[in-house]
N, C-alpha and C positions, 0 to 999 in steps of 0.2 A: 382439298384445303389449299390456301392460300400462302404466300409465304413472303415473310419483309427480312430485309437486311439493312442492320447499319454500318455503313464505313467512316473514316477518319480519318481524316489528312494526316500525314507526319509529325506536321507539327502542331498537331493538336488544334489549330485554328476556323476547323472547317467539319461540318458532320452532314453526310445523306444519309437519308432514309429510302429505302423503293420498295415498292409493294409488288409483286405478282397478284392483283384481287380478282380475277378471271373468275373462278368460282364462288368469292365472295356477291358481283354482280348478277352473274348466274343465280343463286339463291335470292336476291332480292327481288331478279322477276320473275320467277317459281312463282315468290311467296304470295308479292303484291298485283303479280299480272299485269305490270306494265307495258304501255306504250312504247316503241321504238327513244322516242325522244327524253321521255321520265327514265326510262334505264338509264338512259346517257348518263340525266342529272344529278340521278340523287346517286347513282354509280359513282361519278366524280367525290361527292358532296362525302360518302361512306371512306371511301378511300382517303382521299385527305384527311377526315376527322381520325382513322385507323391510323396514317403517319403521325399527327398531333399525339395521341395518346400515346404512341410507340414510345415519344420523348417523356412521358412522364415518370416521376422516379421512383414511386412506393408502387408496391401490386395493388394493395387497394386504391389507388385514385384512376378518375374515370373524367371525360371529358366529355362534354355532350357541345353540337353544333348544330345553330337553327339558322335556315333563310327564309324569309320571305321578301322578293323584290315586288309584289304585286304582280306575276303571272299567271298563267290558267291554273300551274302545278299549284299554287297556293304554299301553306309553310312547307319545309322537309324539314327534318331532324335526323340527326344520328349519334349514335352515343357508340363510344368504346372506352376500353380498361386500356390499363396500362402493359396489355402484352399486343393492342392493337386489336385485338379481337370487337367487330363489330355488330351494331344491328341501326337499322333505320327505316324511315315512313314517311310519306306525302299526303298532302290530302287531297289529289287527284291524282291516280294514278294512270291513268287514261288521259291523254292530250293529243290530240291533231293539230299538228300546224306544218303549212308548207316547209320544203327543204330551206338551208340557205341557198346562194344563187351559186354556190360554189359545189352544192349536192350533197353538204355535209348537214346534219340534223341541226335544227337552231334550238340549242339548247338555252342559250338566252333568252330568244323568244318567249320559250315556255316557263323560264324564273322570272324574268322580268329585271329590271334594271332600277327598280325606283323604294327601293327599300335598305334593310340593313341584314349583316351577319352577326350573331351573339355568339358567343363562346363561354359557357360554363364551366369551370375545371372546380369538382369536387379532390381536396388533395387532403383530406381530413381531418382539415380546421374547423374551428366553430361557424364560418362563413364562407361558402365556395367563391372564389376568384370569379367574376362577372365580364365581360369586354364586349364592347361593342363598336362597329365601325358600319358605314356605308356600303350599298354595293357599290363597285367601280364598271362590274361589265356581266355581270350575272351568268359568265363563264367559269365558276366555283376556283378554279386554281388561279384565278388571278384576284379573287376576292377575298381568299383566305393567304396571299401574299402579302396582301394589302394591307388585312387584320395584324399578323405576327408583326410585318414593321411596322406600324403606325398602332397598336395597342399596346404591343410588349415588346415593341424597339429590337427584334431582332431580325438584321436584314435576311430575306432570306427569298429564293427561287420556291415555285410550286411548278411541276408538271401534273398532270392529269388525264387519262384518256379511256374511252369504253367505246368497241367497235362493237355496231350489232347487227347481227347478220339479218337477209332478209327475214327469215322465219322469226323473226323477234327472238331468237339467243342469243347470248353473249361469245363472240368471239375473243375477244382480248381485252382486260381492262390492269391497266396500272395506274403508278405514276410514283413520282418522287419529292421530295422536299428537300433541300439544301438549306444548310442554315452555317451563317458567318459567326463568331465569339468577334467581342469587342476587340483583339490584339489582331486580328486579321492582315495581312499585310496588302499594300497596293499589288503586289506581284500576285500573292494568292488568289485576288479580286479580280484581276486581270487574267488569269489562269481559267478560273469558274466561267467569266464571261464566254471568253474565247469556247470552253468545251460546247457550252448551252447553246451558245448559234451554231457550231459544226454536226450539233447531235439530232438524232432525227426524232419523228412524233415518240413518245412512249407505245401506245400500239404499234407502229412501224419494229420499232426494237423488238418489242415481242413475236411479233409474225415472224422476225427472222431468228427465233428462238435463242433469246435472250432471255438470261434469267433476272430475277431482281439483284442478286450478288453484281452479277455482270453490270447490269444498268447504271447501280450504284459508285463502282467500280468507274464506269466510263464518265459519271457524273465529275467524280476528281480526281482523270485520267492530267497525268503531272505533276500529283500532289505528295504521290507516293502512299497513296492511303491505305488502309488496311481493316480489315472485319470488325468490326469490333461483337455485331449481335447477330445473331440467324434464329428465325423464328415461324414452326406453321401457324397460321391465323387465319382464322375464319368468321361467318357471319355467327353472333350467339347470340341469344334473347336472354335468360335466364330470367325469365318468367314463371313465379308457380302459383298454386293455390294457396298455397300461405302468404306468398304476396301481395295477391288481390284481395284477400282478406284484411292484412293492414288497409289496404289502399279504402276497401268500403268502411270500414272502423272508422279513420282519416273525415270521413266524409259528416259524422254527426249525431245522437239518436234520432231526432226527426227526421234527417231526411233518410236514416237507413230504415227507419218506420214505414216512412214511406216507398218503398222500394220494398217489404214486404207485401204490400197488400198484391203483389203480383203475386201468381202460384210457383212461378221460374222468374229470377231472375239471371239474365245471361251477359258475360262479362268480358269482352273479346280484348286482346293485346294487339296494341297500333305496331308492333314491329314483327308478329308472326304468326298474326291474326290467328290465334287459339285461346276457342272459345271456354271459359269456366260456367259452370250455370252451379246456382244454389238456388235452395225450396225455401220457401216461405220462412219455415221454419229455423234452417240452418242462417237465412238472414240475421232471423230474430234473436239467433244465440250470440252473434255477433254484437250484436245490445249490450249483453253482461262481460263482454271480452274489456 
């Protein structure tokens, strides 16, 4: 399991979040058998979306996060609840592309740079909150820095990081999100600053075994902050057969007719790739549901 903390400044002005997601990453290239480079991305892409929804305030609301810049990866998505717990998918999970020239995975390369980020937040109104923004650098925490201030006006820092070793596992993944409240003061802003260029990569932190309390902690090292949440979080699908079942109902009589006249039909989950199969028959009862 994985594990996020949030802190808070003294004066209530300033709040991180950090994640330990190391085994959250880990489980997504289990699941999806990713590339060196796609772990990277949709690693980032999981982790961020799991900060986002950390901030949400009812248990039942859930945030979901889509990019497509026009890369090899094509869309990713990830969706998490409101304790952070995540799950997510790409539609290639497989990508080769040279290093950058620095030796570090171009994980840009492989999102692409010419597209946008959506942000759904079901928060259970009659209409989920919708946003959308450009990418800026299809480096995912500077995309979704970009989103929070210029969609939902709150300034805020993104860290991000998934080291992978050569054997394609995950070594280290985190990252952090900071976020300013409107009364913020120029000393506090100036404090944040100063920590953010003295602090090193989020993987860097971890290898020198750093926790995410700790992380968070050095995030608003001055501010006098303190814990506010600690939580383990991990990758979850909650996927079932009573779900898939709405989802083919969803779909029609005609076309669940036609999806009958197979002998199996089989019905696999984009984020944990397990497989449901119904028979012809159990289709068809699905008609009178």
């Amino acid at each position: 399991m994985g594990r996020i903390v949030r802190t808070i400044s003294k004066d209530a002005a300033v709040v991180c979040s950090a994640i330990d997601g190391t085994d959250i990453v880990a489980e997504i290239e289990k699941i999806h058998e990713t590339s060196a480079v796609v772990t990277a991305a949709l690693g980032r892409l999981a982790l961020g979306t799991s900060l986002i929804g950390f901030g949400l305030k009812d248990k039942d609301d859930s945030v979901s996060v889509r990019i497509n810049g026009g890369g090899p990866v094509g869309n990713m998505v990830a969706v998490s609840d409101s304790f952070g717990n995540v799950k997510a998918y790409c539609d290639e999970p497989v990508v080769e592309i040279p290093l950058k020239p620095n030796g570090k995975l171009d994980v840009s390369g492989a999102v692409g740079v010419n597209g946008t980020i959506s942000v759904v937040k079901d928060l259970g109104l009659k209409e989920p909150y919708v946003g959308q923004t450009e990418l800026v650098s299809g480096e995912i925490a500077e995309d979704i820095t970009n989103y929070l201030a210029t969609s939902e006006q709150v300034p805020t820092v993104c860290a991000l990081g998934v080291l992978v070793n050569p054997d394609l596992s995950v070594k280290q993944a985190g990252g952090f999100i900071i976020q300013l409240l409107p009364f913020a003061s120029d000393e506090c802003i100036d404090v944040i600053e100063r920590n953010i260029q003295t602090m090193s990569s989020v993987t860097n932190l971890l290898e020198l075994g750093y926790t995410a309390e700790q992380i968070a902690m050095r995030a608003l090292e001055g501010l006098e902050p303190n814990v506010l949440d600690d939580f383990e979080v991990g990758y979850k699908c909650g996927c079932s057969r009573e779900k898939t079942e709405r989802i083919i109902i969803s779909l029609g009589e005609n076309d669940i007719k036609e999806l009958a006249e197979d002998e199996v039909t089989e019905v696999k989950c984009h984020f944990c790739n397990k497989v449901y199969k119904f028979t012809s028959e159990e289709i068809l009862n699905l008609v009178k549901k």
